[in-house]
C-alpha positions as CSV (number, residue, x, y, z in Angstrom):
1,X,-17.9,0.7,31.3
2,X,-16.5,-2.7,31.7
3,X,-18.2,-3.7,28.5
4,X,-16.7,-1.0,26.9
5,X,-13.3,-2.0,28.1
6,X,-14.0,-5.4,27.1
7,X,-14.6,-4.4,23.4
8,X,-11.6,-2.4,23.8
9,X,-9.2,-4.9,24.3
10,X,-10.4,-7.2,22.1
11,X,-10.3,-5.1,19.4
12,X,-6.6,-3.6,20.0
13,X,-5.6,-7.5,20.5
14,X,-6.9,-7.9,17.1
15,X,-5.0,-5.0,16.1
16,X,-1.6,-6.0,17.3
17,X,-2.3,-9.8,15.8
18,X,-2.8,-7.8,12.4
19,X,-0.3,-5.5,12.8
20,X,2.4,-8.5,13.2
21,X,0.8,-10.6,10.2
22,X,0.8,-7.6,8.0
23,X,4.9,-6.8,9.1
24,X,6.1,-10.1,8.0
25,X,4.2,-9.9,4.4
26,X,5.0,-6.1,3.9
27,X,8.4,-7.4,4.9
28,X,8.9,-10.5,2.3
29,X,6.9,-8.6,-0.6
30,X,9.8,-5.1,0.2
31,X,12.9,-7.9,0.5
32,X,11.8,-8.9,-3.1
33,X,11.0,-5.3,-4.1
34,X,14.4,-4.0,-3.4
35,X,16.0,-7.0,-4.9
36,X,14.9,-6.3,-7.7
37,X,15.6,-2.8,-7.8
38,X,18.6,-2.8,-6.9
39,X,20.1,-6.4,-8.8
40,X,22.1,-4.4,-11.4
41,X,24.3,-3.2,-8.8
42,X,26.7,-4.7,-6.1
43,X,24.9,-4.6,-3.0
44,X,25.0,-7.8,-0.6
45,X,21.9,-9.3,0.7
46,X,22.4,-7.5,4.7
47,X,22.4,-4.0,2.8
48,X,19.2,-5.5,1.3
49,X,17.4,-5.7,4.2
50,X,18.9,-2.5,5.7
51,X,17.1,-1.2,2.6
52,X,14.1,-3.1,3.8
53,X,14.1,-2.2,7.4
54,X,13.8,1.8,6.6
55,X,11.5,1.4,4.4
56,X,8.6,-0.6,6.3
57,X,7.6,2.1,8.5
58,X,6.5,4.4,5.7
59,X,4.9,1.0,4.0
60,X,3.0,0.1,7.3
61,X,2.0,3.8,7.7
62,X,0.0,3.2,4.3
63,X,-1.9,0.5,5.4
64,X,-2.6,1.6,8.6
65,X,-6.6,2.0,7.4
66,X,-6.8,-1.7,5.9
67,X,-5.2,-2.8,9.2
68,X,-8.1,-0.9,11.2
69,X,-10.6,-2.3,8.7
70,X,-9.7,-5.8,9.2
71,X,-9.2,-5.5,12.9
72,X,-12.7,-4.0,13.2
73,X,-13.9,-7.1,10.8
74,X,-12.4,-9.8,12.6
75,X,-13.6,-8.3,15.8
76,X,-17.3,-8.5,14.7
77,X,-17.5,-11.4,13.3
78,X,-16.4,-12.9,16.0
79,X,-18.3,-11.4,18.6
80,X,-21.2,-13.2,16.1
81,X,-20.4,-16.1,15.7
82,X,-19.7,-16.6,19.6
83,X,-23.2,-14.6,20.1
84,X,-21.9,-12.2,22.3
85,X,-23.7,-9.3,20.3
86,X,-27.0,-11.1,20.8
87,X,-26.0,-11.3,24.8
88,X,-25.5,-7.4,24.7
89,X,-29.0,-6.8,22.7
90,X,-30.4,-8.6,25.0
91,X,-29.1,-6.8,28.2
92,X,-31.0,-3.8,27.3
93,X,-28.1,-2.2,25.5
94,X,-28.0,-1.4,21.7
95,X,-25.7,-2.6,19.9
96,X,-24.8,0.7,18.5
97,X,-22.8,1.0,22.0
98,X,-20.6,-1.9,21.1
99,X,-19.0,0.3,18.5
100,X,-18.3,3.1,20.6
101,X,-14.9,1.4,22.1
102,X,-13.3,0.0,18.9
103,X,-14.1,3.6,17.5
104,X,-12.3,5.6,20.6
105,X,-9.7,3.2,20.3
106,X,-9.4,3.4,16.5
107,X,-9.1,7.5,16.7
108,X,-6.3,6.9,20.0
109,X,-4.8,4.5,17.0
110,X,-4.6,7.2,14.7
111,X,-3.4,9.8,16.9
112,X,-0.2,7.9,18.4
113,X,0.5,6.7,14.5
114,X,0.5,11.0,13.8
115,X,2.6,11.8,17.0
116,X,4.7,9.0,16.9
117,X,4.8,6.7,13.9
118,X,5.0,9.8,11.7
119,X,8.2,11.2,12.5
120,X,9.7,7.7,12.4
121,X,8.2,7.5,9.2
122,X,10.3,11.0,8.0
123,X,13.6,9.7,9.3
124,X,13.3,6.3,7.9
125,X,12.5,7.5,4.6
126,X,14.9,10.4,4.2
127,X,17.8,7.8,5.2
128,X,16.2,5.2,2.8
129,X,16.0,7.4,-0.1
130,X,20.3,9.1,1.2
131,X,21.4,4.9,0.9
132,X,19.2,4.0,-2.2
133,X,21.1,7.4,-4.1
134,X,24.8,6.6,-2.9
135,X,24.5,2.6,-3.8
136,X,22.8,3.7,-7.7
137,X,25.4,6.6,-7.9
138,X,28.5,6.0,-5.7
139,X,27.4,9.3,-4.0
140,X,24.7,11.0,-2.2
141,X,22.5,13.8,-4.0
142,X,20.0,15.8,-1.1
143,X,18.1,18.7,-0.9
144,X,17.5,20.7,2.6
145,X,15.6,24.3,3.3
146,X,17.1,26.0,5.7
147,X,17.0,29.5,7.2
148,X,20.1,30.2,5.3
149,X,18.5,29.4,1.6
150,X,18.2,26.2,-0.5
151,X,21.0,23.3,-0.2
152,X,21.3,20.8,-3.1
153,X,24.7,18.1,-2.7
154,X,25.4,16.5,-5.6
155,X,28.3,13.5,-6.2
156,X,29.6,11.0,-7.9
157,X,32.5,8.9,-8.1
158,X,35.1,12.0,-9.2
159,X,33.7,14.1,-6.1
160,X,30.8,15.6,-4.8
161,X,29.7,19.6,-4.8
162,X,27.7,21.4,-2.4
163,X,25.5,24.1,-3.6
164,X,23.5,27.2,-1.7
165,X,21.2,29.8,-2.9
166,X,19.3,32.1,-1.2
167,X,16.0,31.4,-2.9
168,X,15.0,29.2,-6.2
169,X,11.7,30.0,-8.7
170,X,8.5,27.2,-7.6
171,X,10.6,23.9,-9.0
172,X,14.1,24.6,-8.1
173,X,15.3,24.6,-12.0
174,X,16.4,28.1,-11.6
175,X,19.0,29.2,-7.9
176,X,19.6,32.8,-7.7
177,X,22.5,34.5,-5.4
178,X,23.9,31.0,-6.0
179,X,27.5,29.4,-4.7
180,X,28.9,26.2,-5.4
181,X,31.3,24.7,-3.4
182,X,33.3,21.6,-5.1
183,X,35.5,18.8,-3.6
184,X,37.5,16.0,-4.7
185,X,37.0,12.1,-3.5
186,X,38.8,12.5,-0.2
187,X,37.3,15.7,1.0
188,X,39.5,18.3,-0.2
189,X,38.3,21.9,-1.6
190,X,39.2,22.6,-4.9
191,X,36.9,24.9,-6.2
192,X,34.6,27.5,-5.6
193,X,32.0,29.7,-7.8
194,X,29.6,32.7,-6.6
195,X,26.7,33.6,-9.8
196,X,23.7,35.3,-9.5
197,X,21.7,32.9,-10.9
198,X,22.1,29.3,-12.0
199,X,20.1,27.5,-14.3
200,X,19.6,23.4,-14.7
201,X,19.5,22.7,-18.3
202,X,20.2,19.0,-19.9
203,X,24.2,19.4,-19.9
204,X,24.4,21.1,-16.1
205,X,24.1,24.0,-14.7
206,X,24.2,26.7,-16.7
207,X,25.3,30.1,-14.3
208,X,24.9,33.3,-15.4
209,X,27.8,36.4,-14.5
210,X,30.1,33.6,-12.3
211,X,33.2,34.2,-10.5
212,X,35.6,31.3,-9.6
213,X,38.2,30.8,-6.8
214,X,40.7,28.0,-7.3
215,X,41.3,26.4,-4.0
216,X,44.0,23.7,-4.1
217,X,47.1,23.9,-2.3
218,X,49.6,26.0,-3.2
219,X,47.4,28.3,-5.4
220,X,46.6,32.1,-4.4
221,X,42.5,31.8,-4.7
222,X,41.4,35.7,-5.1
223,X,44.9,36.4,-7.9
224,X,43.7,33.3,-9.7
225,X,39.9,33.9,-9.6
226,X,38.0,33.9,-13.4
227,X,34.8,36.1,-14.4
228,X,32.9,34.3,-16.5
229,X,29.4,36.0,-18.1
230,X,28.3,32.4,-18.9
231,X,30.1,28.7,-17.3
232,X,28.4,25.4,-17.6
233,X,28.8,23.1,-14.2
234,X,28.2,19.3,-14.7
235,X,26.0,17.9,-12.5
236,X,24.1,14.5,-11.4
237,X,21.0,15.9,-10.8
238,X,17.5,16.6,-12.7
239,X,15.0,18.3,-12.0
240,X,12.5,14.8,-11.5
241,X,15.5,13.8,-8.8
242,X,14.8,17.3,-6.9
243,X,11.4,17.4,-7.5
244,X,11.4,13.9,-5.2
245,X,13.4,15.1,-2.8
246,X,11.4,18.6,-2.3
247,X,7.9,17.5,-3.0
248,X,7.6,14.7,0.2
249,X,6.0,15.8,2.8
250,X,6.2,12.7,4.7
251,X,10.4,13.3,4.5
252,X,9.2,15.9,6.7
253,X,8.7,15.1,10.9
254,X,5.0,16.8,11.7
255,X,6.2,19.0,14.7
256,X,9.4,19.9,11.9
257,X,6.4,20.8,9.6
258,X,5.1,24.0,10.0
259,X,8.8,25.3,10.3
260,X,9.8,23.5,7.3
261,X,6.7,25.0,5.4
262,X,7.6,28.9,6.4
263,X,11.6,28.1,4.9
264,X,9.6,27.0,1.5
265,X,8.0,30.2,1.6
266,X,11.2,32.3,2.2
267,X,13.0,30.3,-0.2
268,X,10.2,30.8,-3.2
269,X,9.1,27.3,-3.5
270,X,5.3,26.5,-3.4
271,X,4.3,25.3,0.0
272,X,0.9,23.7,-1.1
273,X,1.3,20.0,-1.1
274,X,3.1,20.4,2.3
275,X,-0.3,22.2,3.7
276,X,-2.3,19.3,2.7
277,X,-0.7,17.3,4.0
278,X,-0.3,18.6,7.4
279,X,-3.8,19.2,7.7
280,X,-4.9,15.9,6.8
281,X,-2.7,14.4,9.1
282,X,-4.6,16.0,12.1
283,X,-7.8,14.3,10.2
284,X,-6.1,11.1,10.0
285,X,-7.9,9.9,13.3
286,X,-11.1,11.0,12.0
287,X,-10.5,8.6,8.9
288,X,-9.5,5.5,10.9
289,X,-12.6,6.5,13.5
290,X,-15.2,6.1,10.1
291,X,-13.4,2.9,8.9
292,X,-14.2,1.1,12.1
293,X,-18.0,2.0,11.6
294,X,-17.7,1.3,7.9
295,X,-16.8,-2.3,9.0
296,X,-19.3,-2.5,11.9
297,X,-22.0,-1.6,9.1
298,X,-21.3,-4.6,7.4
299,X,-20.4,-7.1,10.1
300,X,-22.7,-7.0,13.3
301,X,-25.2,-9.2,12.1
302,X,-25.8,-12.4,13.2
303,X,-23.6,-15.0,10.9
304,X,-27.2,-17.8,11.0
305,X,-28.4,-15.0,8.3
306,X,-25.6,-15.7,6.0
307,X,-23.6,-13.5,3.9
308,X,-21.1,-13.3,6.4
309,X,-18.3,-13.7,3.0
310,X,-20.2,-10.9,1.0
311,X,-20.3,-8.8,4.0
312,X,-16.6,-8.2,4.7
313,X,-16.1,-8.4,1.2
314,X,-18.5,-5.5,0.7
315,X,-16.9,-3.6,3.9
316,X,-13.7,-4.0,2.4
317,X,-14.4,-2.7,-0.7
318,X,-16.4,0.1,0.4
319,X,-12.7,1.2,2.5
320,X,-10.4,0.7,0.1
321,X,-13.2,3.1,-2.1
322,X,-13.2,5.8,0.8
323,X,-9.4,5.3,1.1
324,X,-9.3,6.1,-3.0
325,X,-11.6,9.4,-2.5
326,X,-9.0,10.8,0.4
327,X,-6.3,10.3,-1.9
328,X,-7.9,11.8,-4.9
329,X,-9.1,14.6,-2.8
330,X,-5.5,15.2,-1.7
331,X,-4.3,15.4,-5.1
332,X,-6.8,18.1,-6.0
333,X,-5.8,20.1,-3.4
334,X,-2.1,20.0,-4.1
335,X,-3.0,20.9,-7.2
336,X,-4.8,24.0,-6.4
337,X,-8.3,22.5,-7.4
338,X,-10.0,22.6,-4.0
339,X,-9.8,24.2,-1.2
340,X,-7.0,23.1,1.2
341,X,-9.4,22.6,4.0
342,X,-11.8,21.0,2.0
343,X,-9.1,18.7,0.7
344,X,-7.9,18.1,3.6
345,X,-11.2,17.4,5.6
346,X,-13.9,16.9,3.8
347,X,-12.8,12.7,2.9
348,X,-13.1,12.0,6.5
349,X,-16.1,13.8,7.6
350,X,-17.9,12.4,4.6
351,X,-16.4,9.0,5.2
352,X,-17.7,9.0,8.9
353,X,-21.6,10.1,7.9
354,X,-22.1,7.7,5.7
355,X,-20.7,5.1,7.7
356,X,-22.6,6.3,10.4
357,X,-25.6,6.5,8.2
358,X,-25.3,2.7,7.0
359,X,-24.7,1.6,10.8
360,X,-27.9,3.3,12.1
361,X,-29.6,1.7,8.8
362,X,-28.4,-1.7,9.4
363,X,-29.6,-1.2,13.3
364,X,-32.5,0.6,13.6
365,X,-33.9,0.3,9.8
């Protein structure tokens, strides 16, 4: 027990140590990212790295596996080179058993990253991507499922509209039972129009069978009201924009998830992609778990043999490989090719039996 707890430590040190190293580059390589993004309009270097700031979390969150790869790495060879896994051979106890600590700890890792890092992650990158549309546009465009139907806000620098439907068709290009809701710059109402359906073409919304209520001051909204069988309504957004906005599941907290999934259904969107990826978050422990024994595989050998270089080049490769796989797998489940379970679990459970197979290889021969 004590050497388990020893192995334990030292690995999450090395963690933490990576973890830190791994912030500051992912934090000068997003300063010059969003610099560069974002040079063409007049932005100051603080809203910069404001910019920066909420977008790390979702950054470190995808490198959490190289992180646990390295960690494991460094932890081996070290424990090598200062023959401490020769000491534990040769106290009767295989060295199969030093893995068994950096593995529990690597799958705690991977839970407190789902529970915890994972909403921060949601919240960090919906605000990023609400800041990022007002500084290109001059005003904020979002999308939110709610009970009550589909919201979209659209803006720009003559005002902004607010728009509800009940339910949409799989992409959102077409809004049924639809009302829009229009403002000027200060705030103000000015406008509102009920259609039963609304279509996004290339020169706005195109709404079918509209009615529309003038709503300044002074004006007598339902005596003034218009039919129209056909109106056009500008707008800011595409369907690419909303697509973004709608198809990210990690905009999405994981205990907000299976809620947000049910209003999907309700409001006709496809609810696949969000599946996935709620189900191979709950595998996500299971991954980091097999990337710890991926790098044991490679690195619990004595460094006199040599190879110490090819080794951890070879572990390396061989995660960023598995970590390739998952992805792919992912994408072939959104898109209705496999399975969602298999999609979703089948990466991980693959990715720990070979690693377990190479480690018992490597061991025992």
């Amino acid at each position: 027990m004590i050497l388990h707890a020893y192995f334990a430590r030292k690995f999450l040190l090395n963690f933490l140590a990576l973890f830190a190293i791994m912030f500051g580059l992912v934090f000068v390589i997003d300063v010059i990212d969003q610099t560069r993004k974002f040079s063409s309009f007049d932005i100051s270097f603080r809203e910069v790295l404001g910019l920066t700031i909420l977008n790390i979390p979702e950054s470190l969150n995808e490198v959490l596996p190289l992180i646990i790869i390295f960690s494991t790495v460094s932890l081996f060879v070290g424990l090598a080179r200062s023959s401490e896994l020769v000491v534990t051979r040769a106290s009767g106890r295989s060295a199969m058993r030093a893995v068994i600590a950096p593995a529990v700890m690597a799958f705690l890792i991977g839970c407190i990253a789902v529970m915890m890092l994972g909403p921060l992650v949601a919240a960090t990158s919906k605000r990023y991507a609400v800041v990022a549309e007002n500084y290109r546009s001059g005003g904020a465009s979002a999308l939110a499922v709610s009970v009550d139907g589909l919201w979209l806000r659209q803006g720009d620098e003559t005002g902004q509209a607010v728009i509800r439907a009940t339910r949409s068709n799989t992409d959102a290009s077409v809004l049924f039972d639809v009302s829009f809701y229009m403002f000027d710059p200060e705030g103000s109402p000015i406008r509102r129009i009920e259609a039963e359906n609304a279509r996004l073409t290339q020169d706005g919304w195109q709404l079918d069978m509209a009615k529309s209520w003038p709503l300044e001051r002074g004006q007598n909204p339902e005596v003034n009201a218009e039919t129209f069988e056909s109106l056009t309504v500008s707008t800011t957004l595409t369907l690419d924009r909303i697509r973004e906005n709608l198809g990210r599941p990690s905009f999405v907290s994981i205990w907000d998830m299976r809620d947000y999934i049910d209003q999907l259904e309700v409001s006709g969107f496809s609810s696949r992609a969000h599946r996935v990826w709620l189900i191979s978050e709950f595998a996500r422990p299971l991954f980091l778990m097999s990337m710890v024994l991926v790098a044991a595989a490679f690195t619990m050998r004595h460094t006199r043999f040599g190879g110490t270089g090819i080794a951890v080049l070879a572990a390396v490769l061989l995660g960023f490989s598995l970590y390739f796989i998952r992805s792919f797998a992912h994408i072939l489940g959104e898109n209705g090719q496999l399975p969602i379970l298999l999609a979703a679990w089948a990466p991980p459970m693959a990715a720990l039996f070979l690693a377990t197979g190479l480690l018992l290889s490597a061991e025992d021969g």
